[in-house]
PyMOL Python script that loads the backbone (N, CA, C, O; Angstrom):
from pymol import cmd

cmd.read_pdbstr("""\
ATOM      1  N   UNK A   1       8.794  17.248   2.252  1.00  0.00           N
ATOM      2  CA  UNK A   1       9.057  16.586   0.987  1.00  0.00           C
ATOM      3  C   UNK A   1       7.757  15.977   0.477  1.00  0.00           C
ATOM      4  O   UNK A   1       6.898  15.728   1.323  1.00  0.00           O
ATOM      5  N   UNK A   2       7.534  15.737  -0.653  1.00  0.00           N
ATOM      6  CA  UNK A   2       6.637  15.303  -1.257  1.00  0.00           C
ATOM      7  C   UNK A   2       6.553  13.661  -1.948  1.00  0.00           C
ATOM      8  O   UNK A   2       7.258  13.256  -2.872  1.00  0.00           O
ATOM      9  N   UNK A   3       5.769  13.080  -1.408  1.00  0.00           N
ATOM     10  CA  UNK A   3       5.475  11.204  -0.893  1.00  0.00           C
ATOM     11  C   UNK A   3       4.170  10.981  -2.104  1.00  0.00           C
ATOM     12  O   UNK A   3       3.703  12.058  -2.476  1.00  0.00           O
ATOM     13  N   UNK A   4       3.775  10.204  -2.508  1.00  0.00           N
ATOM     14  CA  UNK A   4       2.549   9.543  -2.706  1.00  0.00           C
ATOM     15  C   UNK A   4       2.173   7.938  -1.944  1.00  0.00           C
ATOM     16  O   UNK A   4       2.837   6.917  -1.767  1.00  0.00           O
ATOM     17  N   UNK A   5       0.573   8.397  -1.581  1.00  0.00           N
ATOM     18  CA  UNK A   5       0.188   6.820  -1.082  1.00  0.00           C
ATOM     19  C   UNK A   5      -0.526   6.379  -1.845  1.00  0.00           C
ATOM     20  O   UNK A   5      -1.328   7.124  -2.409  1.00  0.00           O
ATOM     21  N   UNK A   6      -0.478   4.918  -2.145  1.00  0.00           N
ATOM     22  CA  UNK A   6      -1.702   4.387  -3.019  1.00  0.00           C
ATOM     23  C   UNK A   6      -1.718   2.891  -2.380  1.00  0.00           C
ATOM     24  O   UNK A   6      -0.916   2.078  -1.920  1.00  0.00           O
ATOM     25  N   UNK A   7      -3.635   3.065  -2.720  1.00  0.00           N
ATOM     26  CA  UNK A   7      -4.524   2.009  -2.173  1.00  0.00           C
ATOM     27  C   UNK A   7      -5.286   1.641  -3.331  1.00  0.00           C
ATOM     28  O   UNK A   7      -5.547   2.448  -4.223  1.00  0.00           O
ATOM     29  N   UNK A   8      -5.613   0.563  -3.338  1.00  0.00           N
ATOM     30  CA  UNK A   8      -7.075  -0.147  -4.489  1.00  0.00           C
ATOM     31  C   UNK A   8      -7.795  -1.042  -3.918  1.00  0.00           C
ATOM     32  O   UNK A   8      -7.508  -1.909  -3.093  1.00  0.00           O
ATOM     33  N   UNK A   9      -8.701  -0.775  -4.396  1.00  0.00           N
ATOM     34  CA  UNK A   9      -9.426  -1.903  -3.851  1.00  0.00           C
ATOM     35  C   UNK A   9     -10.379  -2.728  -5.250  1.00  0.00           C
ATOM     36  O   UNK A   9      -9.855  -2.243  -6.253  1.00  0.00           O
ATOM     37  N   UNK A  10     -11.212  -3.463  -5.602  1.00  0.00           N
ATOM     38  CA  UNK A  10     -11.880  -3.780  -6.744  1.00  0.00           C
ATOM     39  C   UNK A  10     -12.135  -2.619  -6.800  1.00  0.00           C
ATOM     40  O   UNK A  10     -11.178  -2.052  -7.328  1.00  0.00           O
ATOM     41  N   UNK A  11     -13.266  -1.616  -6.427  1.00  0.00           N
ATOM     42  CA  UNK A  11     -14.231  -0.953  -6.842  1.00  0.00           C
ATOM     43  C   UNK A  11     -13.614   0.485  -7.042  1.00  0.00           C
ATOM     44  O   UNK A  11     -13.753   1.256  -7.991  1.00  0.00           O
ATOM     45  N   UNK A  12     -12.816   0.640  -5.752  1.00  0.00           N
ATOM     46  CA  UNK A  12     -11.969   1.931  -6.100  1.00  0.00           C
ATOM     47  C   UNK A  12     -10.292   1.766  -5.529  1.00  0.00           C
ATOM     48  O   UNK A  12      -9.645   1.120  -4.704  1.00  0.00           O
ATOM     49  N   UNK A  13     -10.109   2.806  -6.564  1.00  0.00           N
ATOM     50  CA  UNK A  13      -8.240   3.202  -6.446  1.00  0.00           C
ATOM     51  C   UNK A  13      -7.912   4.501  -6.270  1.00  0.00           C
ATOM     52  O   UNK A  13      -8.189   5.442  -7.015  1.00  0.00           O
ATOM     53  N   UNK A  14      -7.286   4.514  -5.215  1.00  0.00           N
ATOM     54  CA  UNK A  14      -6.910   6.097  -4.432  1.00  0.00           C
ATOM     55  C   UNK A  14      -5.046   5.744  -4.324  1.00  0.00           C
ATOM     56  O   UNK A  14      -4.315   4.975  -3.699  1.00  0.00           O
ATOM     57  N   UNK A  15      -4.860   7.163  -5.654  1.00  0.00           N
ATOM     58  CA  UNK A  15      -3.424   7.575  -4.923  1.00  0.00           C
ATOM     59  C   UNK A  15      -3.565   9.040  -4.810  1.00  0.00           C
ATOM     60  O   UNK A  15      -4.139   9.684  -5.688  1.00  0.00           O
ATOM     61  N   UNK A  16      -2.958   9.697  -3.545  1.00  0.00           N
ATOM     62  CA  UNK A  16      -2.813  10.615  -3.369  1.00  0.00           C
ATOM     63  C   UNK A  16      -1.593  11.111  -3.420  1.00  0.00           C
ATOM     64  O   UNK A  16      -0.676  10.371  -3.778  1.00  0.00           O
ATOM     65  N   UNK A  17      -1.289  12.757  -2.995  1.00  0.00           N
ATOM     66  CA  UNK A  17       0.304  13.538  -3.384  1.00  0.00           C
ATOM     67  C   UNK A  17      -0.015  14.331  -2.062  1.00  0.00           C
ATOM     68  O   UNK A  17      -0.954  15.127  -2.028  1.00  0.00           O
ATOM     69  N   UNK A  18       0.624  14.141  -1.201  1.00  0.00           N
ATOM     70  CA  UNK A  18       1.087  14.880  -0.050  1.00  0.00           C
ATOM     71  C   UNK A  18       2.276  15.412   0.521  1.00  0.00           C
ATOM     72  O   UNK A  18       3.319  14.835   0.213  1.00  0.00           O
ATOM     73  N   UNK A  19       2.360  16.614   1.464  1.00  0.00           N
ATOM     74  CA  UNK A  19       3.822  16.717   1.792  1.00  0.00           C
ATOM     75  C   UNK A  19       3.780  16.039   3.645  1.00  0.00           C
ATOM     76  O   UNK A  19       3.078  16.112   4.654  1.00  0.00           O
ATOM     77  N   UNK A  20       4.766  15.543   3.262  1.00  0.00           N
ATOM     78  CA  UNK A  20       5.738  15.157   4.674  1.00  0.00           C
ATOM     79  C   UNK A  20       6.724  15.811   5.494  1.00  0.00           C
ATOM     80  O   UNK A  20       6.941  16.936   5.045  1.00  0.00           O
ATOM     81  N   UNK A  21       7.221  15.622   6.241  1.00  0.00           N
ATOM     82  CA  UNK A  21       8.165  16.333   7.180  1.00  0.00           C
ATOM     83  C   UNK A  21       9.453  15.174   6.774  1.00  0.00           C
ATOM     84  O   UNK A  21       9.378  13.967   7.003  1.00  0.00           O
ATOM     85  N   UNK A  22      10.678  15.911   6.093  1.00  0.00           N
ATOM     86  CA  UNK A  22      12.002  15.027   5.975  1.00  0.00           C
ATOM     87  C   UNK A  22      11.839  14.363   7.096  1.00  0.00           C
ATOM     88  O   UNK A  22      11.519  14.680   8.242  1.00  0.00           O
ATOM     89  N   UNK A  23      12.212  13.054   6.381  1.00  0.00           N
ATOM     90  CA  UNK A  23      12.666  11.435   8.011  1.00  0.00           C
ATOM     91  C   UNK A  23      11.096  11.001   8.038  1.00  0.00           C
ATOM     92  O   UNK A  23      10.743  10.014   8.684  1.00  0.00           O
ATOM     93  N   UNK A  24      10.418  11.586   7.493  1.00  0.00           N
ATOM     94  CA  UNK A  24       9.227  10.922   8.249  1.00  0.00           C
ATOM     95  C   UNK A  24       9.169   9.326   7.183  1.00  0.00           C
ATOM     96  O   UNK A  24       9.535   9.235   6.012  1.00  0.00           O
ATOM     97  N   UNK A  25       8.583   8.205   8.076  1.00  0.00           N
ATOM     98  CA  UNK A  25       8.282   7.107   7.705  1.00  0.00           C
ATOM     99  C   UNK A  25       7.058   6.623   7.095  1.00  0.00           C
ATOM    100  O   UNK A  25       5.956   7.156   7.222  1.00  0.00           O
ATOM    101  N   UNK A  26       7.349   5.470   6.354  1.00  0.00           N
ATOM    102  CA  UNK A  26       6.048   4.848   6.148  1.00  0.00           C
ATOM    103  C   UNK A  26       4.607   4.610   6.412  1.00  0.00           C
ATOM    104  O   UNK A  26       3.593   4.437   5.736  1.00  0.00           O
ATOM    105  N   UNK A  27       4.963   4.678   7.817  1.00  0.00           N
ATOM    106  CA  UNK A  27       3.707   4.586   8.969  1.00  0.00           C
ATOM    107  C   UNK A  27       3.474   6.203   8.643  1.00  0.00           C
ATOM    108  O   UNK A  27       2.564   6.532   7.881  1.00  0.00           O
ATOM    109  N   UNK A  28       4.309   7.156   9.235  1.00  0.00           N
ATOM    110  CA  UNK A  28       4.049   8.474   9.247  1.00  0.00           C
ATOM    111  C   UNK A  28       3.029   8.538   8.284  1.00  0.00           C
ATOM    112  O   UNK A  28       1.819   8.647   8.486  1.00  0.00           O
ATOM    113  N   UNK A  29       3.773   8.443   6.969  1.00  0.00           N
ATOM    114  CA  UNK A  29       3.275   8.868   5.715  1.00  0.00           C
ATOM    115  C   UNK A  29       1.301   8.446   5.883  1.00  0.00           C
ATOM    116  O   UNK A  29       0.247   9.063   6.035  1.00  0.00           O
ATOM    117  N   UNK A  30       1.691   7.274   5.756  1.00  0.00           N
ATOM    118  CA  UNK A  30       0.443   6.662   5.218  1.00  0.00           C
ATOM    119  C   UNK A  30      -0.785   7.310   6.542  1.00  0.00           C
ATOM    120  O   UNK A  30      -1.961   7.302   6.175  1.00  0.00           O
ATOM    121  N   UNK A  31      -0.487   7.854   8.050  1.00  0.00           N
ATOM    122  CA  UNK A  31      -1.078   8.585   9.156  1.00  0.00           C
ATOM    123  C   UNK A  31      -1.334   9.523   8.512  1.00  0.00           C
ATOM    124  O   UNK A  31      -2.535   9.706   8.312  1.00  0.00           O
ATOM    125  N   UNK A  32      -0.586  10.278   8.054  1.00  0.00           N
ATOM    126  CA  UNK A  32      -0.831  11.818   7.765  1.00  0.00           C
ATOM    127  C   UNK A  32      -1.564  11.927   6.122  1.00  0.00           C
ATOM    128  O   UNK A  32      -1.809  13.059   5.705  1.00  0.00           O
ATOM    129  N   UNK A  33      -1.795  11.073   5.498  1.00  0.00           N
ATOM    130  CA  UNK A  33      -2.404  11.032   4.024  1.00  0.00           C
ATOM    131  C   UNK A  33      -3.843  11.070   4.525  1.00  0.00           C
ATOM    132  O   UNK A  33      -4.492  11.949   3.958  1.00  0.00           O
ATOM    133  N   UNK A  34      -4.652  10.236   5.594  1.00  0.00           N
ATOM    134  CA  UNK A  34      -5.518  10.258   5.769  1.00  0.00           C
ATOM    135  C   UNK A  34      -6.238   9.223   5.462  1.00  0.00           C
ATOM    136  O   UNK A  34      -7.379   9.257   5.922  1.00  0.00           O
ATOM    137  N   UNK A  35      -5.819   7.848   4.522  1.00  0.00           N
ATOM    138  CA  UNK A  35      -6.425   7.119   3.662  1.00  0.00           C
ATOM    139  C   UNK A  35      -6.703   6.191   5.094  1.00  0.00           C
ATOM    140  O   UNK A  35      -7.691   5.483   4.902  1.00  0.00           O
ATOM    141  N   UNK A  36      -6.419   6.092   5.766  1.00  0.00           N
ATOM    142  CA  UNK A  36      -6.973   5.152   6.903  1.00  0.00           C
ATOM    143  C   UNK A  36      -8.218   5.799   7.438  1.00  0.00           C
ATOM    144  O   UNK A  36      -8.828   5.159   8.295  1.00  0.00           O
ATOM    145  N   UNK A  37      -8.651   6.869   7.099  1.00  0.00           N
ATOM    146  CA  UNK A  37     -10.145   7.423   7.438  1.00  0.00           C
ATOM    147  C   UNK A  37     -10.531   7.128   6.226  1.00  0.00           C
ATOM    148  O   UNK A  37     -11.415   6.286   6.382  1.00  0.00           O
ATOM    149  N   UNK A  38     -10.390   7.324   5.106  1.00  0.00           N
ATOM    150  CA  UNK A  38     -11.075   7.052   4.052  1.00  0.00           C
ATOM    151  C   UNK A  38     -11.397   5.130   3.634  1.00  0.00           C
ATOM    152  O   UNK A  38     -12.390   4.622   3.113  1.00  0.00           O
ATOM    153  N   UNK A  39     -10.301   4.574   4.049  1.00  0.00           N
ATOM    154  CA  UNK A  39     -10.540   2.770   3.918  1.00  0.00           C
ATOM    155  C   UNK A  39     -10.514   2.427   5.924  1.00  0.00           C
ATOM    156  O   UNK A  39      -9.459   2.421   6.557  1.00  0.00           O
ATOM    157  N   UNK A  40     -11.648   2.226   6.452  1.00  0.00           N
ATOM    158  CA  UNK A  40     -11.397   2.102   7.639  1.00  0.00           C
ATOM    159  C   UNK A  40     -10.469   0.792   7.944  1.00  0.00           C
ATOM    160  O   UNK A  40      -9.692   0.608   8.882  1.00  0.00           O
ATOM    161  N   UNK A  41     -10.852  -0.181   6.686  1.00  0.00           N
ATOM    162  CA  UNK A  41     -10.783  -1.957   6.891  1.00  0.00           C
ATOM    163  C   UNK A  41      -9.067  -2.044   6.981  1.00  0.00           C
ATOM    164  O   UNK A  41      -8.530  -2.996   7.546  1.00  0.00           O
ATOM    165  N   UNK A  42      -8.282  -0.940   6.358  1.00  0.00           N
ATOM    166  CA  UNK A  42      -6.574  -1.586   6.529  1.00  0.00           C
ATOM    167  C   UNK A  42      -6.554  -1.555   7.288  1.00  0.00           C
ATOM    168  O   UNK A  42      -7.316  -0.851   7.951  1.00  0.00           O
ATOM    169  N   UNK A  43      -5.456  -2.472   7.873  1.00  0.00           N
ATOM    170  CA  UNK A  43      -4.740  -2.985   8.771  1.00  0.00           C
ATOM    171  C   UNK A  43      -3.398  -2.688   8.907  1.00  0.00           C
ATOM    172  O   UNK A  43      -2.738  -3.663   8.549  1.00  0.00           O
ATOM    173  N   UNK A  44      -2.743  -1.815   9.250  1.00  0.00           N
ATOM    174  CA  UNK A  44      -1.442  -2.053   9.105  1.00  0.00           C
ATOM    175  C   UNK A  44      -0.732  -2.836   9.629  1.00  0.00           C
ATOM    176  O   UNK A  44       0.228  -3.310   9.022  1.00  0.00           O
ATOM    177  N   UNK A  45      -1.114  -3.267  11.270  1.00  0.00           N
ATOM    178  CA  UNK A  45      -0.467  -4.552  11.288  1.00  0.00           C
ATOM    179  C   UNK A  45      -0.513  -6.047  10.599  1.00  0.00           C
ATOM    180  O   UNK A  45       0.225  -7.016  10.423  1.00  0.00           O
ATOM    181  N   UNK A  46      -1.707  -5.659  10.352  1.00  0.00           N
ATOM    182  CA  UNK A  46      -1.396  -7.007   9.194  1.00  0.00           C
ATOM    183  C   UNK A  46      -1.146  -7.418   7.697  1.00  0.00           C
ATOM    184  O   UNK A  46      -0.874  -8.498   7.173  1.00  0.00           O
ATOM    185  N   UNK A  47      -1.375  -5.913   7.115  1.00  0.00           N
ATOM    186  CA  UNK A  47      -1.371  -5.863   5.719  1.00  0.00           C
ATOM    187  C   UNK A  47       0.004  -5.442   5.607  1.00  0.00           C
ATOM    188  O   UNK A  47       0.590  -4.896   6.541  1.00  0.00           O
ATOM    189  N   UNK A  48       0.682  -5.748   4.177  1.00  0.00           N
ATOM    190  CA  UNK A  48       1.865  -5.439   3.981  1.00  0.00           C
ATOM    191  C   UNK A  48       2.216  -3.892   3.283  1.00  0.00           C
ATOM    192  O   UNK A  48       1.279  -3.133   3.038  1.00  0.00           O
ATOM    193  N   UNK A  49       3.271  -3.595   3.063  1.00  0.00           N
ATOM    194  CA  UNK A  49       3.301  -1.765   2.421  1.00  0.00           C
ATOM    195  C   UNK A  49       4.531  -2.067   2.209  1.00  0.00           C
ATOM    196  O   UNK A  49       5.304  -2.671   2.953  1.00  0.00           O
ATOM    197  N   UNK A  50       4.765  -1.490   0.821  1.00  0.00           N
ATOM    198  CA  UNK A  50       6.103  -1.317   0.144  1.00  0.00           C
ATOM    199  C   UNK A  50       6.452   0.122  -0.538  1.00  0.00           C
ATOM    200  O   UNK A  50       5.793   1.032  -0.035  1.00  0.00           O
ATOM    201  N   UNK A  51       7.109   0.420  -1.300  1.00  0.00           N
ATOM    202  CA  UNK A  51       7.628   1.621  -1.894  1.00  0.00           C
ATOM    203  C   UNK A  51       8.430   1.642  -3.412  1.00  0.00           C
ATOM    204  O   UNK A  51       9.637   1.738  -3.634  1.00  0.00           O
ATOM    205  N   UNK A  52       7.196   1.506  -4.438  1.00  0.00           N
ATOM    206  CA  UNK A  52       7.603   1.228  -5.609  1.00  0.00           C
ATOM    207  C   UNK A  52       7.913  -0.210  -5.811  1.00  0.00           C
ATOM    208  O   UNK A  52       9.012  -0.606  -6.199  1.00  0.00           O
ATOM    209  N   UNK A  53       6.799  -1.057  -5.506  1.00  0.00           N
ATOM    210  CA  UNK A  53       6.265  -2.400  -5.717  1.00  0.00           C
ATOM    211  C   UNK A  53       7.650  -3.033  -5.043  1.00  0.00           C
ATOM    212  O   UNK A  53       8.340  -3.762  -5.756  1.00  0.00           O
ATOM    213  N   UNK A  54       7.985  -2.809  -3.923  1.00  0.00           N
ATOM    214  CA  UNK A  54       9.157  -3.636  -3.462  1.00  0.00           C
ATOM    215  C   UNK A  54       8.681  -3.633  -1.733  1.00  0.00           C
ATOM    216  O   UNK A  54       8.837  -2.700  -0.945  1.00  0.00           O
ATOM    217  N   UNK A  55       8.174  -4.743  -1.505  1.00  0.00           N
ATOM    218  CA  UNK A  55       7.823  -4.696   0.237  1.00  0.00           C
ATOM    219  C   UNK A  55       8.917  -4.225   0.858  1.00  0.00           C
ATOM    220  O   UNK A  55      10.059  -4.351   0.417  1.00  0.00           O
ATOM    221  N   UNK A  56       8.464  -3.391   2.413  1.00  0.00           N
ATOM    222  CA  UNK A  56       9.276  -2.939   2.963  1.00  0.00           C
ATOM    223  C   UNK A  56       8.719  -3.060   4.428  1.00  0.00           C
ATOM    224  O   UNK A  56       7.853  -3.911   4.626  1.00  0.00           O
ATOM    225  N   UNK A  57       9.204  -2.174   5.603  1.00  0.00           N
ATOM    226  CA  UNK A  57       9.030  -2.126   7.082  1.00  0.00           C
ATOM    227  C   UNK A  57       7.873  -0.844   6.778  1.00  0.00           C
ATOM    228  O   UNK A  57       7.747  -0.422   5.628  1.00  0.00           O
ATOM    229  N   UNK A  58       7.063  -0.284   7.898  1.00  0.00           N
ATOM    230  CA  UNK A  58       6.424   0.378   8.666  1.00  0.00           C
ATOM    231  C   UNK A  58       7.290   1.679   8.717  1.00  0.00           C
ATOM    232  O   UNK A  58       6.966   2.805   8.340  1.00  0.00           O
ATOM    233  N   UNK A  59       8.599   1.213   9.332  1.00  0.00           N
ATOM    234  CA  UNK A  59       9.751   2.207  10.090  1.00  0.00           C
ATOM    235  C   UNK A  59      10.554   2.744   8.690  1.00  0.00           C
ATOM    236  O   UNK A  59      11.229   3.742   8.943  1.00  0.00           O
ATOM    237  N   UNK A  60      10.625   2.357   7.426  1.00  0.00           N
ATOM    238  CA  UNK A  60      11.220   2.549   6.367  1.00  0.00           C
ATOM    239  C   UNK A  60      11.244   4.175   6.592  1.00  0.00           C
ATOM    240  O   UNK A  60      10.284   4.781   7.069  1.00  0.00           O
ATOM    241  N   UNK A  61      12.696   4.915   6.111  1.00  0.00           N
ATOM    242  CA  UNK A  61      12.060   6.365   6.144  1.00  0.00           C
ATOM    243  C   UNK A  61      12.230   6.582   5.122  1.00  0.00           C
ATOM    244  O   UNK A  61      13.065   5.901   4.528  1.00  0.00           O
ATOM    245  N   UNK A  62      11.456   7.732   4.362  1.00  0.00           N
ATOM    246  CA  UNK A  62      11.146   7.666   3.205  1.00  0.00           C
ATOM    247  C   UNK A  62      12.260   9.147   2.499  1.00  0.00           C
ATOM    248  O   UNK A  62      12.983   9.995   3.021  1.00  0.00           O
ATOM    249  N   UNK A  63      11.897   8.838   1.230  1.00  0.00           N
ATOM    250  CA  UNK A  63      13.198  10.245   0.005  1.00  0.00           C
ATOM    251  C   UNK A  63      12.026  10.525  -0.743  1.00  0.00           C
ATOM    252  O   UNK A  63      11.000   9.901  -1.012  1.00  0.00           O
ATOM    253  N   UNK A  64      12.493  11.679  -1.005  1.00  0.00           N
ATOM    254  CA  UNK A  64      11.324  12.644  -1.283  1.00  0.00           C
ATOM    255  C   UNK A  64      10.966  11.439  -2.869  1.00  0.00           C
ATOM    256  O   UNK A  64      11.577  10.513  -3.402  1.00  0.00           O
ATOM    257  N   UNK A  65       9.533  12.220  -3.131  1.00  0.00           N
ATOM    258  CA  UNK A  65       9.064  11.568  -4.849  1.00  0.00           C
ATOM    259  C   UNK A  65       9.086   9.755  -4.248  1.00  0.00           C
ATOM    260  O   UNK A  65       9.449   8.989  -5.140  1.00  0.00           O
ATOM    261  N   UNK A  66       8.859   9.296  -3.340  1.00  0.00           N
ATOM    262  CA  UNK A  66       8.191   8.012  -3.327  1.00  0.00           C
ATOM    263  C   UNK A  66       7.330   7.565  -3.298  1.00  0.00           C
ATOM    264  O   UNK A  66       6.508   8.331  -2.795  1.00  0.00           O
ATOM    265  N   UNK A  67       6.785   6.379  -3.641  1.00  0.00           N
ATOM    266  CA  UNK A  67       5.204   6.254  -3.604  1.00  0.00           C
ATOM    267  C   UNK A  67       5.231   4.850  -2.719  1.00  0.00           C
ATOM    268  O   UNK A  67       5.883   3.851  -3.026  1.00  0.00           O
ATOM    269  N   UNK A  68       4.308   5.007  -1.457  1.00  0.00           N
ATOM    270  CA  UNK A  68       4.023   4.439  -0.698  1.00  0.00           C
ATOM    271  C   UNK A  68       2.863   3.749  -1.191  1.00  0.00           C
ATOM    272  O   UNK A  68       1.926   4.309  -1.761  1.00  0.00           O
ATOM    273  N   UNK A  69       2.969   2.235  -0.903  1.00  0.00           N
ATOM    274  CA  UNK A  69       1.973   1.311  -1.308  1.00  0.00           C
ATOM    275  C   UNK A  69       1.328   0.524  -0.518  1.00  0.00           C
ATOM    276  O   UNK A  69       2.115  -0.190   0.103  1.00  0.00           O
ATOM    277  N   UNK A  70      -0.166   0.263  -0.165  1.00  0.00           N
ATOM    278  CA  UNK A  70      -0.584  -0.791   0.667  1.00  0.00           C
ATOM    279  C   UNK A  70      -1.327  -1.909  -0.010  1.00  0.00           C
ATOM    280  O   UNK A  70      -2.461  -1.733  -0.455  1.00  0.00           O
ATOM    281  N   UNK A  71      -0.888  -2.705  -0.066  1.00  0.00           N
ATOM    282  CA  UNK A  71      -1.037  -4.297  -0.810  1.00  0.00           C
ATOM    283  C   UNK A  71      -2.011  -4.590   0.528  1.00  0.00           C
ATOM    284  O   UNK A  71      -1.803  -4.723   1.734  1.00  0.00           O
ATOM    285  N   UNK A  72      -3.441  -4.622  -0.535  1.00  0.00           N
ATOM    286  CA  UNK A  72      -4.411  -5.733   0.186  1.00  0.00           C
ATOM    287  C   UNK A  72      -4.466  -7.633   0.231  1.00  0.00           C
ATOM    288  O   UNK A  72      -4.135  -8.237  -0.790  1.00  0.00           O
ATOM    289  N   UNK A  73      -4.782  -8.195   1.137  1.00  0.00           N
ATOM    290  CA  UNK A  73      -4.380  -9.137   1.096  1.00  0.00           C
ATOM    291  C   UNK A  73      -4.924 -10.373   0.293  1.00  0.00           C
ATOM    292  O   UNK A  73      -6.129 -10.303   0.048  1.00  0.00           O
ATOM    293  N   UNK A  74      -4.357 -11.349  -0.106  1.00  0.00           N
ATOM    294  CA  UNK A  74      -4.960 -12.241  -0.870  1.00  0.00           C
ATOM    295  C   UNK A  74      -5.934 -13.102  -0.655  1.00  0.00           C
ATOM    296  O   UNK A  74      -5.653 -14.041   0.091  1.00  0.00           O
ATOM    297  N   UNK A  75      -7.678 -13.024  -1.373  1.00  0.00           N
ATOM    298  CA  UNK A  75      -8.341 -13.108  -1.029  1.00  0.00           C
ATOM    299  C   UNK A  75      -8.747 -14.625  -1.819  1.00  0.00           C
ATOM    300  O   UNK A  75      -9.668 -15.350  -1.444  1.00  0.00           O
ATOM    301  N   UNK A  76      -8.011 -14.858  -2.767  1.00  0.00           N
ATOM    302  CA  UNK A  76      -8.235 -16.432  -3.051  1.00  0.00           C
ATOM    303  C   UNK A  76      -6.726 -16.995  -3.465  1.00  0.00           C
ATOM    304  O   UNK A  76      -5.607 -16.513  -3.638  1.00  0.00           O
ATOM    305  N   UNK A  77      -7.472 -18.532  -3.531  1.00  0.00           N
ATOM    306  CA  UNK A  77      -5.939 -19.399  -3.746  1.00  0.00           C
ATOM    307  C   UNK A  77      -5.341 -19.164  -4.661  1.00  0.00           C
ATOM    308  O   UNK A  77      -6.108 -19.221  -5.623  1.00  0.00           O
ATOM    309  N   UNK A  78      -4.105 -18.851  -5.046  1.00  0.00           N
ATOM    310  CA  UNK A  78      -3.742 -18.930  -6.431  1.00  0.00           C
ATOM    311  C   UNK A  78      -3.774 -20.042  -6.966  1.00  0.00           C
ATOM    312  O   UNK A  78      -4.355 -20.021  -8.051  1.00  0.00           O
ATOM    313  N   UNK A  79      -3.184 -21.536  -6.491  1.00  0.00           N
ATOM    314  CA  UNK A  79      -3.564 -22.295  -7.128  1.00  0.00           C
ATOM    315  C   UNK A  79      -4.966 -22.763  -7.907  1.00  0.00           C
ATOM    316  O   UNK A  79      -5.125 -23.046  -9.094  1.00  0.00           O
ATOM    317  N   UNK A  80      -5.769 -22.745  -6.983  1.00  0.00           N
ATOM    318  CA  UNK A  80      -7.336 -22.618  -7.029  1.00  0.00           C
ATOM    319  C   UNK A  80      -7.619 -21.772  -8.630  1.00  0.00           C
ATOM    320  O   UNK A  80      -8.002 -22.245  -9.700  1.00  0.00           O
ATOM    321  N   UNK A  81      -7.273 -20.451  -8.277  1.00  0.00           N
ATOM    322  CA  UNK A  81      -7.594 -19.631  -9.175  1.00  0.00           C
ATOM    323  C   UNK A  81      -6.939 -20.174 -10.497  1.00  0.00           C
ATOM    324  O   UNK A  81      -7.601 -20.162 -11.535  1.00  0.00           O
ATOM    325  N   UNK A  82      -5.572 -20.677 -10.475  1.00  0.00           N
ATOM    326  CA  UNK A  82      -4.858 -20.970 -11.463  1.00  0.00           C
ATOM    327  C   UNK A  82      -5.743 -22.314 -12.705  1.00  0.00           C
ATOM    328  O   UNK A  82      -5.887 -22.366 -13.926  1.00  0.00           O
ATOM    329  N   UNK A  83      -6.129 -23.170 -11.586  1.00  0.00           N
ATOM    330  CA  UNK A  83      -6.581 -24.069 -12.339  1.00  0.00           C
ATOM    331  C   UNK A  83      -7.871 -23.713 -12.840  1.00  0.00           C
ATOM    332  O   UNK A  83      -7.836 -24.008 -14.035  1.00  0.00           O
ATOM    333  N   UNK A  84      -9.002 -23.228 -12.558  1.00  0.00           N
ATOM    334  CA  UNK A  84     -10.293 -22.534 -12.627  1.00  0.00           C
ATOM    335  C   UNK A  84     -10.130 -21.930 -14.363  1.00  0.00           C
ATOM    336  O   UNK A  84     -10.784 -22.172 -15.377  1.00  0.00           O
ATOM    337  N   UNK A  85      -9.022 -21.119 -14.111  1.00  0.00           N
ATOM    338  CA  UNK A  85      -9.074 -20.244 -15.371  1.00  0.00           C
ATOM    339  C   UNK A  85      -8.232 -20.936 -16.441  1.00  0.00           C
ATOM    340  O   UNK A  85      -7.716 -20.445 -17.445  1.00  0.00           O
ATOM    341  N   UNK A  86      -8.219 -22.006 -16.058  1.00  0.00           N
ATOM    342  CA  UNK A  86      -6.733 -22.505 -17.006  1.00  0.00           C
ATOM    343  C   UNK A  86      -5.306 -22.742 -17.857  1.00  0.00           C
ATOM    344  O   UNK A  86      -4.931 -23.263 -18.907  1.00  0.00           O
ATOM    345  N   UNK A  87      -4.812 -22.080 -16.814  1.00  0.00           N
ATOM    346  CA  UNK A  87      -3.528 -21.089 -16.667  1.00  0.00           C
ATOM    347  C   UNK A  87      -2.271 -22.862 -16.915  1.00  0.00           C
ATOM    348  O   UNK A  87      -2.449 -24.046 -16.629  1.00  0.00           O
ATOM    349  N   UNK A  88      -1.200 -22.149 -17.514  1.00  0.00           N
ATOM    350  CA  UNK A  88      -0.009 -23.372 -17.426  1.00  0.00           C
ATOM    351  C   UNK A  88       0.938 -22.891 -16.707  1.00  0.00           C
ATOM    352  O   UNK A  88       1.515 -21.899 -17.153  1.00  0.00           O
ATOM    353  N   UNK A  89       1.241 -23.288 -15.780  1.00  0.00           N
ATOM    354  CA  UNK A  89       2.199 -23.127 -15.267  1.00  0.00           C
ATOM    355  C   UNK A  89       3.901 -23.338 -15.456  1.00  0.00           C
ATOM    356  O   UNK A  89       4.669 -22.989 -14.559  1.00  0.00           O
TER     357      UNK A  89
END
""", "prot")
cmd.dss("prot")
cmd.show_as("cartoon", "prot")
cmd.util.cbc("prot")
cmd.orient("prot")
């Protein structure tokens, strides 16, 4: 079946279109895309991954036409940031 993964980072944004083996999972997916050779720095144990901007498990198994997502982690405060730029809450 056919999955997409997508990664960003500031500088660059990679989604790819691959096929999978029916049942295969999240983890699978995102193993067999390759993007963990291409971004050495994810983490999957520590970074989060969802499927159409909705967090999910590792073990999630996936339906064909999904797009697998890895959310890098937050690198400043939001509050911080909030007040800086002068945002109302």
């Amino acid at each position: 079946m056919n999955v997409g993964i997508a990664y960003g980072k500031a500088a660059r944004q990679v989604w790819l279109k691959l096929e999978v083996p029916d049942g295969a999972t999240v983890r699978q997916a995102i193993e067999l895309s390759g993007i963990l050779e291409m971004f050495p720095d994810i983490d999957l144990e520590t970074q989060k991954v969802g499927v159409f901007g909705r967090q999910c498990k590792l073990d999630k198994v996936l339906k064909p036409g999904e797009r697998v997502e890895i959310y890098r982690p937050i690198t400043a405060d939001p509050d911080l940031v909030e007040r800086v730029m002068g945002g109302d809450a």
